[in-house]
C-alpha positions in Angstrom: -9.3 64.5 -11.2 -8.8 64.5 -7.5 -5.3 64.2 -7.7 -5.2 67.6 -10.3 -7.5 69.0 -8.0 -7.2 67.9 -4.6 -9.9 70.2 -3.4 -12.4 68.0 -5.3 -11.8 65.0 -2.6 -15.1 65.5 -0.5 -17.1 65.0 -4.3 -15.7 61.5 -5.2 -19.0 60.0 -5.4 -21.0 63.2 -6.9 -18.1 63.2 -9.6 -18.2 59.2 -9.9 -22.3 58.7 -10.1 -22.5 61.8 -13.0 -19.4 60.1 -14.7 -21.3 56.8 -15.2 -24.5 58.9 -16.1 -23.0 60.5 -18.9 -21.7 56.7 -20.2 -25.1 55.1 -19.4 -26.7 58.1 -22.1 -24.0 57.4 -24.2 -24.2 53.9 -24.1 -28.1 54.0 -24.5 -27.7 56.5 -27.4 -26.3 53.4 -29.5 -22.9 51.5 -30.4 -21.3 54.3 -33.3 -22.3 57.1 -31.0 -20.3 55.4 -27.7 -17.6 54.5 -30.2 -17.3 58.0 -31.3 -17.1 59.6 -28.0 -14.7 56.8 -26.6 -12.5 57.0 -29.6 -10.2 61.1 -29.1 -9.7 60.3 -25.6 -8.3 56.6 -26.2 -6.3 58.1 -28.6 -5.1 61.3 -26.4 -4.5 58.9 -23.2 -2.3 56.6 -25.5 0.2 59.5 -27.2 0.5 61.8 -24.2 1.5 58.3 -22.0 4.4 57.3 -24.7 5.3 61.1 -24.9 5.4 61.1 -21.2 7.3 57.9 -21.2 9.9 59.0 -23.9 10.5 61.8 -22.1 11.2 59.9 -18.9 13.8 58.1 -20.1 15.4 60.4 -22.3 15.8 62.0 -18.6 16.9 59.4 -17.4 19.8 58.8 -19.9 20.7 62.4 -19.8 21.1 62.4 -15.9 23.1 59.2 -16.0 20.4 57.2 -14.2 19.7 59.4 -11.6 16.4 62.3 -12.9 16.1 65.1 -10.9 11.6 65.6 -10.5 10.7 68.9 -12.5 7.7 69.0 -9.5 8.6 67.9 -6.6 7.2 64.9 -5.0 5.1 64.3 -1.6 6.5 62.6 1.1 6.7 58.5 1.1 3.5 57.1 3.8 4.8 54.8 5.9 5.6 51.4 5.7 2.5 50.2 7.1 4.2 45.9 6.6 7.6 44.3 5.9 7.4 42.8 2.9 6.6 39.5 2.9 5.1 36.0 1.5 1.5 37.6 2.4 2.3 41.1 0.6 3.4 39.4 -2.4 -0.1 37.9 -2.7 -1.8 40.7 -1.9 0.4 43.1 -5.0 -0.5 39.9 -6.9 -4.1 40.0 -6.9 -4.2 43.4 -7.2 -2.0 43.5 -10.1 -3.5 40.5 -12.0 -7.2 42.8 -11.7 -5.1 45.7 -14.0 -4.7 43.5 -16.5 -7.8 42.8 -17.7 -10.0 44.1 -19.8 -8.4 42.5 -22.8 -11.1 39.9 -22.8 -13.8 42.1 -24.0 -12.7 42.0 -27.7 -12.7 38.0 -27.9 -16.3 38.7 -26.1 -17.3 41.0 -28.6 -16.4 39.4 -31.9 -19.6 39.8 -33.8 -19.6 43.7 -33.0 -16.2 43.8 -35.5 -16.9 44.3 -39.3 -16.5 41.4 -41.5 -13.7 39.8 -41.3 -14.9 39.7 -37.3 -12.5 36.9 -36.3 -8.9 38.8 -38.4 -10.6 42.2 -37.3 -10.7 40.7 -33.9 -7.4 39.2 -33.3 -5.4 42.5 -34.9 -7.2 44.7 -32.3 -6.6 42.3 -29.4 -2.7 42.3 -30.7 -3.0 45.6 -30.8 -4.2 46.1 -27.5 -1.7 43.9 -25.7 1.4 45.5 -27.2 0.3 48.7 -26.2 -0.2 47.8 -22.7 3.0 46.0 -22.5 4.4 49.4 -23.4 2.8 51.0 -21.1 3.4 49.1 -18.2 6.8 48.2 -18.9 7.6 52.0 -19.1 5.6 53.5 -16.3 7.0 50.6 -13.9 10.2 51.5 -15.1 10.2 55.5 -14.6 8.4 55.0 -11.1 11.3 52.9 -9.9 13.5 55.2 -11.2 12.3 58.6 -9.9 11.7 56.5 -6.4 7.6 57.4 -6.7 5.5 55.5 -3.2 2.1 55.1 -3.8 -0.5 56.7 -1.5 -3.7 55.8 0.4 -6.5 56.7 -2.1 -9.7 58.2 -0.8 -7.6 60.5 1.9 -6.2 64.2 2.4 -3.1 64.6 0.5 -3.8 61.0 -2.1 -1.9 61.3 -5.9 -2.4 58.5 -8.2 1.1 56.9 -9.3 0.8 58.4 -12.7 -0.1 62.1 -11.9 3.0 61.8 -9.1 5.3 60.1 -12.4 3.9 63.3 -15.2 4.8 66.1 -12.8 8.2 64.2 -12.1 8.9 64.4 -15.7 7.4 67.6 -17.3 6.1 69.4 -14.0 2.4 70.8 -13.6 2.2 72.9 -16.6 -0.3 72.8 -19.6 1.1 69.3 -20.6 0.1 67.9 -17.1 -3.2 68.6 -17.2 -4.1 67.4 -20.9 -2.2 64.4 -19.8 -4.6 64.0 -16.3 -7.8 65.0 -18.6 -7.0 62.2 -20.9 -6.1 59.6 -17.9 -9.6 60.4 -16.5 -11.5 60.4 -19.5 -10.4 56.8 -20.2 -10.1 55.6 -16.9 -14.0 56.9 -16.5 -14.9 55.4 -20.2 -13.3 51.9 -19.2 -16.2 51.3 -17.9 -17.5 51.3 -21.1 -15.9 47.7 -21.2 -19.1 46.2 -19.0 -21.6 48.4 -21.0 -20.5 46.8 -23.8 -20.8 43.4 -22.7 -23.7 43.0 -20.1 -26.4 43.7 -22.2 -25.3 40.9 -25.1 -24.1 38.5 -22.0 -27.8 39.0 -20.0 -29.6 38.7 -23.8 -28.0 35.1 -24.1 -29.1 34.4 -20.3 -32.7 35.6 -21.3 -32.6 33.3 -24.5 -32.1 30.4 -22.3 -35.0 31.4 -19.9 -32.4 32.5 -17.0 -33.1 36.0 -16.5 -36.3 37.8 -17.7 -37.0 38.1 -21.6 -36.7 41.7 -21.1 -33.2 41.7 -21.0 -32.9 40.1 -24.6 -35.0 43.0 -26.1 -33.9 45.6 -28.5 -34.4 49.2 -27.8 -34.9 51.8 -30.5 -31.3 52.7 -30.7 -30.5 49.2 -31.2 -29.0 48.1 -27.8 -30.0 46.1 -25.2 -31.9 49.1 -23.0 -32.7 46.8 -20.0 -29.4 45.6 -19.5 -27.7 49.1 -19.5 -30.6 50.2 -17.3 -30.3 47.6 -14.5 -26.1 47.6 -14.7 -26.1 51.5 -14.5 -28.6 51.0 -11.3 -26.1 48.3 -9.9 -22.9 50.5 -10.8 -24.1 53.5 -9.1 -25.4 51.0 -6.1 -21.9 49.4 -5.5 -19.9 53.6 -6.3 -22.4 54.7 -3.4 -21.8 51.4 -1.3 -18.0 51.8 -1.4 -18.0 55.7 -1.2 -16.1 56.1 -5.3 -12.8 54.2 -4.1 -12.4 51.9 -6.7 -9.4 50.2 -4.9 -12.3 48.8 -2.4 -14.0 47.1 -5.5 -11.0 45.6 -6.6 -11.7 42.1 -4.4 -15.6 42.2 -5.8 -14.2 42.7 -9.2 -10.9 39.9 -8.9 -12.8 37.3 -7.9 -15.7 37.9 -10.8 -13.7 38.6 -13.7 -11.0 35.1 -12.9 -13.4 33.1 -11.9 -15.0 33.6 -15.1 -11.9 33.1 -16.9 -11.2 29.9 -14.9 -15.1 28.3 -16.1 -15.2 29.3 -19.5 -11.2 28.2 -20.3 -12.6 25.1 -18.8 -15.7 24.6 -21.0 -12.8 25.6 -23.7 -11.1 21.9 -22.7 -14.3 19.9 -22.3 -15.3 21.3 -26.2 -11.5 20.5 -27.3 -12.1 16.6 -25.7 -15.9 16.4 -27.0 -14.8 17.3 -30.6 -11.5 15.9 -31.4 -10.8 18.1 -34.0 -7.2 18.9 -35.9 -5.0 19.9 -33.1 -7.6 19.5 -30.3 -4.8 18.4 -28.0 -2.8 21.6 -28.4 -5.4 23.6 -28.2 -6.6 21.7 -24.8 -2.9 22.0 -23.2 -3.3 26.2 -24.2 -6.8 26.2 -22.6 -5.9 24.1 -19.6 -2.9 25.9 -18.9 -5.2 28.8 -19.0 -7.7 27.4 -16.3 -4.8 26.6 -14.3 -3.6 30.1 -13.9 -6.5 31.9 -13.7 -7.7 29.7 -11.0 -5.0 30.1 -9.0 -5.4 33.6 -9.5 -9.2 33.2 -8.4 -8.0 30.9 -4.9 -5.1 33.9 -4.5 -7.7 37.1 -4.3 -9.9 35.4 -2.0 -7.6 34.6 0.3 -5.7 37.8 0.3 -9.0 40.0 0.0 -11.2 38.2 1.7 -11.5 40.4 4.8 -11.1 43.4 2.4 -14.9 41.9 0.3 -14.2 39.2 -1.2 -16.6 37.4 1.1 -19.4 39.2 -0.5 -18.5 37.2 -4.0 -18.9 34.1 -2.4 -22.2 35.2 -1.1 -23.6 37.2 -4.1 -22.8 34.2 -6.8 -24.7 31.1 -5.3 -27.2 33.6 -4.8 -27.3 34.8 -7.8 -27.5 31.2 -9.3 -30.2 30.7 -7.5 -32.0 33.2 -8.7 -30.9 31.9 -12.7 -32.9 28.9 -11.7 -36.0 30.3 -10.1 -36.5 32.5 -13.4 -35.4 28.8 -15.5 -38.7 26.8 -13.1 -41.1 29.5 -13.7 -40.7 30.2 -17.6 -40.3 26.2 -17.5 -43.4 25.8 -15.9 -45.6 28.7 -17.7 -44.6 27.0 -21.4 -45.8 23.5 -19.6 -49.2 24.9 -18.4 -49.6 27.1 -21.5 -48.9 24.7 -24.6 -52.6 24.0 -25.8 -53.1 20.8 -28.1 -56.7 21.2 -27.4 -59.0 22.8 -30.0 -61.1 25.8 -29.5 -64.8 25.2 -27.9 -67.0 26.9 -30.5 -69.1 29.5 -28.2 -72.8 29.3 -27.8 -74.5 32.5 -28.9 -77.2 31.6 -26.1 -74.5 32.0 -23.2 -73.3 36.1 -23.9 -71.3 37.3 -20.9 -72.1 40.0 -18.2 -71.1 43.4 -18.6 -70.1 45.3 -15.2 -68.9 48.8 -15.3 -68.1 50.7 -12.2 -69.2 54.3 -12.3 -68.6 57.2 -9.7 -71.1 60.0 -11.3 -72.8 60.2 -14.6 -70.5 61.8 -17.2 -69.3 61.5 -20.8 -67.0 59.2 -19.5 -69.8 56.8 -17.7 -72.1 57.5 -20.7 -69.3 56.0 -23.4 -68.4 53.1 -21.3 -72.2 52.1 -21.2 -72.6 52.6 -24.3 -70.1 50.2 -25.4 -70.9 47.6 -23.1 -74.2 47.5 -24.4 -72.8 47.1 -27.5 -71.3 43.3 -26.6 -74.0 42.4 -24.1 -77.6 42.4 -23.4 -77.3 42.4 -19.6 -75.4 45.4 -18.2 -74.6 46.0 -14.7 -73.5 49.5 -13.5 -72.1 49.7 -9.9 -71.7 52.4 -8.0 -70.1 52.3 -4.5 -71.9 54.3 -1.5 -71.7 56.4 0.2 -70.9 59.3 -1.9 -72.4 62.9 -2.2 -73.3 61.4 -5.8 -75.9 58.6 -5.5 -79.1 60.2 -5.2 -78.1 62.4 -7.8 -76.8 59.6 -10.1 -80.2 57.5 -9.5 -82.0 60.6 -10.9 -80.0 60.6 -14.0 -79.7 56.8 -14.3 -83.6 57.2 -14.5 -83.4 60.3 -17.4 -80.4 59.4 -19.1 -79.8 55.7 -19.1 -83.4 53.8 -18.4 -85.5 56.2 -20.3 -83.7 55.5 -23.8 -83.4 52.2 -23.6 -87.0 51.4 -22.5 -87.4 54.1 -25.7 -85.5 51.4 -27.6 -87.3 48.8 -26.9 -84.8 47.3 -24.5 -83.6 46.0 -21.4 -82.1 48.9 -19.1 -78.7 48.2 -17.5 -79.0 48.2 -13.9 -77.7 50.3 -11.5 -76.6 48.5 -8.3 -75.5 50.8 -4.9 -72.9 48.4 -3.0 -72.5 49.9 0.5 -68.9 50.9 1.7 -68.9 51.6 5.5 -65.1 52.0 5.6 -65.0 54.3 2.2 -63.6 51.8 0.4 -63.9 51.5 -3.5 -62.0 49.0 -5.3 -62.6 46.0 -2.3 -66.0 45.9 -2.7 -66.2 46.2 -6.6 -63.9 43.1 -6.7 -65.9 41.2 -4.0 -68.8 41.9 -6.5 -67.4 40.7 -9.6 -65.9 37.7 -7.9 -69.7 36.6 -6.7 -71.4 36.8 -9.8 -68.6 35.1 -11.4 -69.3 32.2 -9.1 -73.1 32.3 -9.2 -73.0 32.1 -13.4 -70.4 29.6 -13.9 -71.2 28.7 -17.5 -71.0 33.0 -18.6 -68.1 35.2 -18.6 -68.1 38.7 -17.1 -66.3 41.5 -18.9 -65.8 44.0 -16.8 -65.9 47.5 -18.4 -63.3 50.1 -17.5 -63.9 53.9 -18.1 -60.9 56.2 -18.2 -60.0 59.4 -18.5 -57.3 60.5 -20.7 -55.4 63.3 -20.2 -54.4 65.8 -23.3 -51.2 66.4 -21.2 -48.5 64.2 -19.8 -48.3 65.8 -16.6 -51.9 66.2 -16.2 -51.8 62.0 -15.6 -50.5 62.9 -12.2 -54.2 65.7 -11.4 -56.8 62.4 -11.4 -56.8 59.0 -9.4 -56.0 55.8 -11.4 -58.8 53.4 -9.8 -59.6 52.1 -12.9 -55.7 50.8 -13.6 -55.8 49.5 -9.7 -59.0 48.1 -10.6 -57.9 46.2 -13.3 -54.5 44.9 -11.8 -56.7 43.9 -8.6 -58.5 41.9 -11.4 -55.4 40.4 -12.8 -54.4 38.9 -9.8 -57.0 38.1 -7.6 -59.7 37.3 -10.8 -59.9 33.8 -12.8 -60.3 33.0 -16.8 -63.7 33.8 -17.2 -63.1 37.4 -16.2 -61.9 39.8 -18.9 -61.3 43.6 -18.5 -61.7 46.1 -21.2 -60.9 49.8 -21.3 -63.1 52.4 -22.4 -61.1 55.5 -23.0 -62.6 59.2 -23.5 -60.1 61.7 -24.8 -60.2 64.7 -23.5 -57.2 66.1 -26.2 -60.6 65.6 -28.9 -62.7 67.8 -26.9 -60.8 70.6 -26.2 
C-alpha cells in the first residue's frame, strides 16, 4: 500500500493495527466465513503474479535479454557492506523466514474434508509448486531488469515486487489490481497464525499448560480466547516495532525453526520408539529435517541477534516457565479437590446465619430479607454508619421489618449499626462476617446480597457495584463455611 501510495508512510501502524482487526472479526466470525473472504484475493494475487511473470519474460525474449522498464525505476541505495561470509548469513536467514508458511496445512489436517490426509498432501503439493513458480520467476525478472531493494519503513521505500510490476506493465490500471491483491494476501497471511493458535493453545490447555479457557469453544465454533489473546499480542508486537515487518523477522526466524527443529525431532524419537515398516527411512527424512532446520535456528540467531533475536531467547524460557506454573497449580487444585470422603449428613439443629448488608430500606432491602428469612431463623441486617440514613432506617426497621414479624409470631432480624470513622463500607462488613464466622464455628453464615438490576445495559455503569466487591472481597479473604447468595430485584419488571 505504501509503496502505491507513498503518501500513506506516516500511517503504517494505523493501516497495520485496522488490517489485523478486520482478520481478528473475520477469524472470530468462524472457519467458512475466513475461508470465504481469504479465498478471491488468493486467487487474484496468484493469476495477476504469473500474468505479471509471463509478461516479464516474454519482454525479456523480445528485447534479447536486455527489457527496457515501462516505469522507470528509483535510484539503487547504497551499498551500505561488501558482500561477504557474514551477508550471506544474514540473506540466509532472512530468506529461509519467506519460505514458510507451508507448514500450516500438515498442522491443520483435521480442518480438510474427509479424505484429510489425500486432501492434505494435494494442497501442500499444490502450495509448493506454486511458490516455486513464483519465486523462481520473480528472482529471475528482478535480476534481469537490475531492481535494488530499499530500506523499508523510510521516505522514498518500494517493495521489490511493486518496483518489478511497474518495470513490466508500468503504473496503469493493471498495477494497482496487481498491488491490491499483493496486500490483500500479504495482510490475510496472517490468517496462517489465526488459524493455528487457537487449536495449538486448546491442546496446551488439554494438558493443563495454559488456562482451560483457551480450549473452549465459542459460539461460532472457534477457539474465541485464543484469537482474542493472539490479536492483543499481534497488535502489541505491530505497535512495538512501529508496522515494519522486516524488524519481526528475527522474533519470527528463530520461533517458527526452532519449532521445526523439536517437533522433526520428536518425529525421530517416534520412528525409533515404534519400529514400524520403513521406520528407518522415515527417521533419515526427519533427521535430515532437524539437521537443517537447526542450523537454520543457530544461523538467525547469530546473524539477528543484535537486530531481536535476543528477545527469543528471553521470551521462550520464560514462557516455559510460565507452562509449568499453570501445570503446578491445576496439578495441585485436582490433588486438594479429589473427595473420597462421603458427605456429612447436616443437622437440622445447626441452620446457618443469615447477614445482609443494607444501605436504606427499599424494595431491594425488603426482598433480600425476605428471602433470607426464608432459609434461616436468625437474620442479621447490617448497616454501616455514619450515613444521613440510619435514624431514618431504625424507624422503618421498627414499622416495616420488627412489627410483622413480631405479628407473625417470630423472631425479628436484627439490625446492627457498625461504625465507619474513615467512611468505609465493605472493610468493616467483612471484618464482621469474618468474627461471627469465628465465634460459631460449628454454623455456616450465608451472606445475603441485594442487587439492583438495571433494565438497560448502559444503565449498569449509573449505580455502585458494592455488592459484586462485596462478594469477591468474600471470595478471597472468606473460608468454607461462608457462602454468598444474590438477591436480585429487576427493575425491567417494574417499569
Amino acid at each position: 500500500m505504501v509503496s502505491a501510495a507513498p503518501s500513506l508512510l506516516p500511517h503504517t501502524v494505523s493501516i497495520c493495527v485496522g488490517i489485523l482487526i478486520v482478520i481478528t472479526v473475520l477469524n472470530l466470525r468462524g472457519v467458512r466465513d475466513a475461508g470465504l473472504a481469504f479465498a478471491v484475493p488468493t486467487y487474484l494475487f496468484v493469476g495477476t503474479l504469473l500474468i505479471t511473470i509471463v509478461g516479464g519474460v516474454l519482454r525479456v525474449l523480445l528485447s534479447g535479454g536486455h527489457p527496457t522498464p515501462v516505469a522507470p525505476l528509483p535510484p539503487p541505495p547504497p551499498m551500505a557492506e561488501a558482500v561477504s561470509y557474514w551477508l550471506l548469513l544474514k540473506v540466509f536467514a532472512s530468506g529461509c523466514r519467506a519460505l514458510t508458511g507451508v507448514e500450516a496445512v500438515s498442522n491443520g489436517v483435521k480442518a480438510f474434508r474427509e479424505p484429510a490426509v489425500k486432501n492434505a498432501q494435494r494442497t501442500l503439493t499444490v502450495i509448493i509448486l506454486v511458490l516455486a513458480v513464483l519465486l523462481a520467476g520473480i528472482s529471475y525478472l528482478v535480476k534481469v531488469y537490475g531492481i535494488a531493494a530499499t530500506d523499508p519503513g523510510r521516505p522514498g521505500y518500494q517493495s521489490l515486487l511493486s518496483m518489478l510490476i511497474a518495470a513490466v506493465f508500468g503504473k496503469g490500471y493493471f498495477y494497482y489490481l496487481t498491488m491490491g491483491s499483493i496486500l490483500f494476501v500479504l495482510s490475510l497471511s496472517a490468517n496462517t497464525a489465526f488459524a493455528d493458535f487457537p487449536r495449538l493453545c486448546r491442546a496446551i490447555a488439554q494438558n493443563n499448560y495454559l488456562p482451560h479457557a483457551f480450549g473452549y469453544l465459542g459460539r461460532r465454533l472457534v477457539y474465541t480466547y485464543g484469537i482474542a489473546v493472539l490479536a492483543v499480542l499481534c497488535g502489541g508486537l505491530l505497535i512495538l516495532f512501529g508496522g515494519v515487518t522486516d524488524r519481526l523477522i528475527p522474533l519470527y526466524a528463530v520461533g517458527a525453526f526452532l519449532a521445526f527443529t523439536l517437533s522433526q525431532s520428536g518425529m525421530v524419537v517416534h520412528w525409533r520408539r515404534n519400529r514400524g515398516a520403513h521406520w528407518l527411512k522415515s527417521a533419515l527424512v526427519n533427521g535430515l529435517g532437524a539437521l537443517v532446520t537447526g542450523v537454520t535456528v543457530v544461523v538467525v540467531l547469530v546473524a539477528k541477534f543484535v537486530e531481536g533475536a535476543w528477545i527469543t531467547l528471553l521470551f521462550i524460557p520464560l514462557t516455559i516457565v510460565f507452562f509449568i506454573v499453570v501445570r503446578r497449580h491445576y496439578h495441585s487444585v485436582k490433588l486438594l479437590t479429589t473427595c473420597k470422603v462421603p458427605i456429612h449428613t447436616p443437622s437440622l439443629s445447626q441452620p446457618p446465619i443469615a447477614v445482609i448488608p443494607i444501605d436504606r430500606w427499599s424494595n431491594i432491602s425488603r426482598q433480600g430479607i425476605e428471602f433470607a428469612a426464608r432459609f434461616s431463623q436468625e437474620v442479621i441486617a447490617l448497616h454501616v454508619e455514619p450515613t444521613e440514613h440510619s435514624e431514618l432506617l431504625q424507624e422503618d426497621w421498627e414499622r416495616y421489618v420488627e412489627q410483622p414479624f413480631r405479628t407473625a409470631g417470630r423472631e425479628a432480624p436484627k439490625l446492627l449499626l457498625l461504625p465507619s470513622p474513615y467512611r468505609f463500607i465493605i472493610i468493616p462488613i467483612i471484618q464482621f462476617i469474618l468474627d461471627l464466622s469465628k465465634k460459631h464455628p460449628d454454623r455456616g453464615v450465608i451472606v445475603v446480597i441485594p442487587e439492583l438490576v438495571e433494565d438497560k445495559w448502559y444503565e449498569y455503569f449509573l449505580h455502585n457495584q458494592c455488592g459484586r466487591l462485596l462478594q469477591w472481597t468474600l471470595l478471597v479473604q472468606g473460608n468454607e463455611r461462608i457462602f454468598t447468595v444474590s438477591a436480585p430485584w429487576y427493575v425491567g419488571e417494574r417499569t
